[in-house]
N, C-alpha and C positions, 0 to 999 in steps of 0.2 A: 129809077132802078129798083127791080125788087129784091127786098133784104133774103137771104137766104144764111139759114144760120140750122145748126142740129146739136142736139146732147146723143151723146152715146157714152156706153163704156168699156175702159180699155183692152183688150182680148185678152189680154197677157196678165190684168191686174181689175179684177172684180170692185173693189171698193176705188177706184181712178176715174171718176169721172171725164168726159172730150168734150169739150165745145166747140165747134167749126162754125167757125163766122164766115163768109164770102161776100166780095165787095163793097159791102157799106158798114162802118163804124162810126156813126156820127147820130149827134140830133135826132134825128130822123128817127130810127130805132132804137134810140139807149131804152126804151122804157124796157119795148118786149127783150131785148138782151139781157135787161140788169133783172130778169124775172126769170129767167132762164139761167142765168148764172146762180140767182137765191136759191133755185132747186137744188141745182149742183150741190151749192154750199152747206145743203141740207141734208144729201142722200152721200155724199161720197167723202171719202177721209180727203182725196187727195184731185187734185183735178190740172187739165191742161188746155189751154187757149189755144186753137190751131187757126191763125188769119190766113186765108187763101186769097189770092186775084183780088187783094183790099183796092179799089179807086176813088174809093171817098171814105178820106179820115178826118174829124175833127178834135178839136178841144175837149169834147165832151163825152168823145169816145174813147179819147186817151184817161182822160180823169173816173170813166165810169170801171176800167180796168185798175188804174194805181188806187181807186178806193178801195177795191176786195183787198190791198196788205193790212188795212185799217179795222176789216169789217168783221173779220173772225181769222183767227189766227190752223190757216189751213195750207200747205203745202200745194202752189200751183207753180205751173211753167206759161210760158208765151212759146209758141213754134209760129215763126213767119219768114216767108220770105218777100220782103219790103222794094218797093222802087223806089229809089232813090227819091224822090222827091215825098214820098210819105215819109222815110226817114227821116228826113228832113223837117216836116211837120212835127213829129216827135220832138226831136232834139230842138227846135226852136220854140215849144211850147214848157221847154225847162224839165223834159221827164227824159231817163236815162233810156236810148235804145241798145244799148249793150245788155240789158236783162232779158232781150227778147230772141230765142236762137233761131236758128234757122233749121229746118226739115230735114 
């Protein structure tokens, strides 16, 4: 599957950086994601995670998002809307999916 992911910024709010991930959070891409997220973290005060049509989440994509509360102290959100069984994956990999709202 190919990763499809984009930065954008928010219409309403110039310094808010967007990330839209679409179907794959894992492995696979954390490199080119977590490069795309340092930009963000770079260019914008404030920023928002928007996961779309996620069908492949791992361990690795969850810990490569709970790292940015550690990495610089910047104001983001999560927007997803999750299928039950990636929920799942979350909350069984020990990270809270109540931080993550829904669209």
């Amino acid at each position: 599957m190919n990763q499809v992911f984009s930065i954008s910024t928010d219409d309403n709010n110039s310094s808010r950086g967007i990330i839209t991930i679409k179907g794959e959070l894992s492995i696979n891409n954390a490199i080119e994601i977590k490069q795309a997220i340092l930009d963000v973290l770079n260019n914008y005060e404030s920023f928002t995670i928007k996961l779309i049509e996620i069908v492949n989440l791992d361990v690795s994509g969850i810990q490569l998002i709970e790292s940015l509360r550690q990495t610089k102290p910047i104001q983001f959100e999560i927007e997803a809307l999750l299928q039950d069984d990636i929920k799942a994956i979350i909350e069984n990999s020990g990270f809270n999916s109540t931080k993550i709202t829904q669209p």
